[in-house]
N, C-alpha and C positions, 0 to 999 in steps of 0.2 A: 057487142056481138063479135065472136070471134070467127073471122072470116080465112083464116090461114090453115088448110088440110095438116100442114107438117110446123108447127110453131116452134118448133127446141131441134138444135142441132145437139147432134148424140158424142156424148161425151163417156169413158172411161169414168171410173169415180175415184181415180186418181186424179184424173183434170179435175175433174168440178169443184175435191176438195181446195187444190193449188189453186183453181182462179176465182174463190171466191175467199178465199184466205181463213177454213173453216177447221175447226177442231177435230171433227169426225162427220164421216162423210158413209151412205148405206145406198145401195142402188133400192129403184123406185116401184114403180110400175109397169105393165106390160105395156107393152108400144108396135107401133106399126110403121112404115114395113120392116117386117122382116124375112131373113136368109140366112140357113146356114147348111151350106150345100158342100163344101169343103174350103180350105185355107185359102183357096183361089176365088172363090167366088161363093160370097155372104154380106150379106147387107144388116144395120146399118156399119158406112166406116164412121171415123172418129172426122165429126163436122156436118155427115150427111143429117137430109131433115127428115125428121121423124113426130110421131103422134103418139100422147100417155093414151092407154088405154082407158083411162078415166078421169073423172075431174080432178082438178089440179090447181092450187093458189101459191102466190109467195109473197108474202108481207104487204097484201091488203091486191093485189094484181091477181084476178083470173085467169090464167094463161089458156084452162083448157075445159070447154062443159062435152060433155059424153053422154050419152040414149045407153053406155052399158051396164047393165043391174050389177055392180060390183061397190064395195062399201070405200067408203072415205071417213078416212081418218084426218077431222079439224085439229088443228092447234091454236086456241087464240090466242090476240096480241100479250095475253099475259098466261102464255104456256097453257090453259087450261085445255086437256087434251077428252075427246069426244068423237064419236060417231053419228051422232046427230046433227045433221044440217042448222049451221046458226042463222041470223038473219043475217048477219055480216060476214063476209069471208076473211079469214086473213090467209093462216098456213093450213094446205090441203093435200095431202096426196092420199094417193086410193091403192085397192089393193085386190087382189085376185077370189079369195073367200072369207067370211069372217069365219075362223078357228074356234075362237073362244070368245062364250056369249054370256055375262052376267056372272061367273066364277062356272062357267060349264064347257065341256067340251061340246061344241057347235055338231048337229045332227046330221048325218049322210056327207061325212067327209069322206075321202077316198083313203081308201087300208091297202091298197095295195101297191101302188107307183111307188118307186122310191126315187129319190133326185134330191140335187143339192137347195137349199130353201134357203129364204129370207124372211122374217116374221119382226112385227111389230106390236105390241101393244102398252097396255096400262094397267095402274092396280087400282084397287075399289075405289082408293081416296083421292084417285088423280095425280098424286105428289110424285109415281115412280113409271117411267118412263124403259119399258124393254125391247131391246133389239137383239134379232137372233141371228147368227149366221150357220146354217150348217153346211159345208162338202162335201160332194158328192161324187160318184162318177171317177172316183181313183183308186181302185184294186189296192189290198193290202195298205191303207190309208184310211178312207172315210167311203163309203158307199151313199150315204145321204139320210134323209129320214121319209116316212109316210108321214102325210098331212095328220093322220092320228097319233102320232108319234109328238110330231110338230108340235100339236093343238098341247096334249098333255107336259110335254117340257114346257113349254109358256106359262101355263097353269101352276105347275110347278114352282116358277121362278116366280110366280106371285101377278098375274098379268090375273086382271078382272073383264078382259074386251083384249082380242089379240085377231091378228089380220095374218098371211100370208102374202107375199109383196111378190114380186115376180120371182123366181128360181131359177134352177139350169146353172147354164153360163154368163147369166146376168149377178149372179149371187156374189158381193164381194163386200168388204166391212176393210175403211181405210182410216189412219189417225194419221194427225200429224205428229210426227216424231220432235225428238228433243232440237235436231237439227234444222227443223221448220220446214221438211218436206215428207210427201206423202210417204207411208207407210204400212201394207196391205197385210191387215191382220187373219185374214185366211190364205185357202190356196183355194182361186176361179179355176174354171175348167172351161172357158169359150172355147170350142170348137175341139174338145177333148184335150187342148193342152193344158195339161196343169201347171197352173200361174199364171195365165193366160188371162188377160180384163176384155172385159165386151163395152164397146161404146152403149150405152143405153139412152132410155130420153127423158129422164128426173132422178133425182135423187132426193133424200130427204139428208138436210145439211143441219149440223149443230156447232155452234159457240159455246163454248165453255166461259162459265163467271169466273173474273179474273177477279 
């Protein structure tokens, strides 16, 4: 039983790749609370406690069960990636809509919002694993995409089951560089600045086979 309102202090995914010494590192899910009200005042900072928006596992640990109808994406102990609840939990995080549903673009997606995104999915065979980052929200740069937009790039790249993970100013895709520190492969937009990382409250982390 998880008895803790706020279980994960909210990290950039600059930190989370450095403190947990990860290859590549993608912000997670929607979380609460939040604020962003101007430069001066927005919640979460980097440390404060915070809540995924849905369930949530990490190498066999529950951290978080959630009552809200949004899809989760398993990974098991041996990578086999899934949206179907296993008997066993290992790797879990969740995600805002599923996009793309059996090699289909997912029914009554929104066509009109545009905003920068996060997208995650998989192909038929399981073996290939897709992460999207789009930007958004930066004039003469990137404007972002529609969730319809989203759904059919994923499709495209081969994704057989594809999610949407939280967006905005949470959207950021990090590697570690040749020098062994963080490396942010887009441009965030937290609180309109571009460059800008937002502490969020999971991320989905990857090792690379050496």
């Amino acid at each position: 039983r998880i008895k803790n309102a706020t279980p994960l202090d909210a990290r950039t995914t600059s930190q989370f790749l450095a403190e947990f010494d990860l290859d590549l590192a993608v912000n997670g899910d929607g979380f609460s609370p939040w604020w962003s009200r101007s430069p001066a005042d927005y919640y979460p900072h980097a440390g404060d406690p915070v809540a995924p928006r849905g369930d949530a596992a990490s190498r066999g640990m529950v951290y978080w069960r959630s009552q809200a109808a949004v899809p989760t994406l398993h990974i098991s102990y041996r990578n086999r990636l899934s949206f179907d609840a296993p008997t066993n939990w290992y790797n879990a995080i969740s995600g805002e809509t599923l996009i793309v549903e059996g090699g289909t673009i997912a029914d009554g997606l929104n066509d009109t919002d545009i905003h920068p995104r996060t997208a995650i999915g998989y192909s038929q065979n399981g073996k290939f694993l897709y992460i999207v980052v789009v930007d958004g929200r930066q004039p003469l740069y990137s404007e972002g995409m529609k969730l319809t937009e989203l759904a059919q790039l994923m499709l495209d790249l081969g994704a057989h089951y594809a999610m949407n993970l939280d967006g905005g100013g949470s959207s950021t895709l990090v590697v570690r560089g040749a020098d062994g520190n963080p490396h942010i492969l887009n441009s965030p937009i937290d609180l309109y600045i571009p460059g800008r990382e937002r502490p969020v409250a999971n991320h989905l982390g990857i090792y690379f086979k050496k």
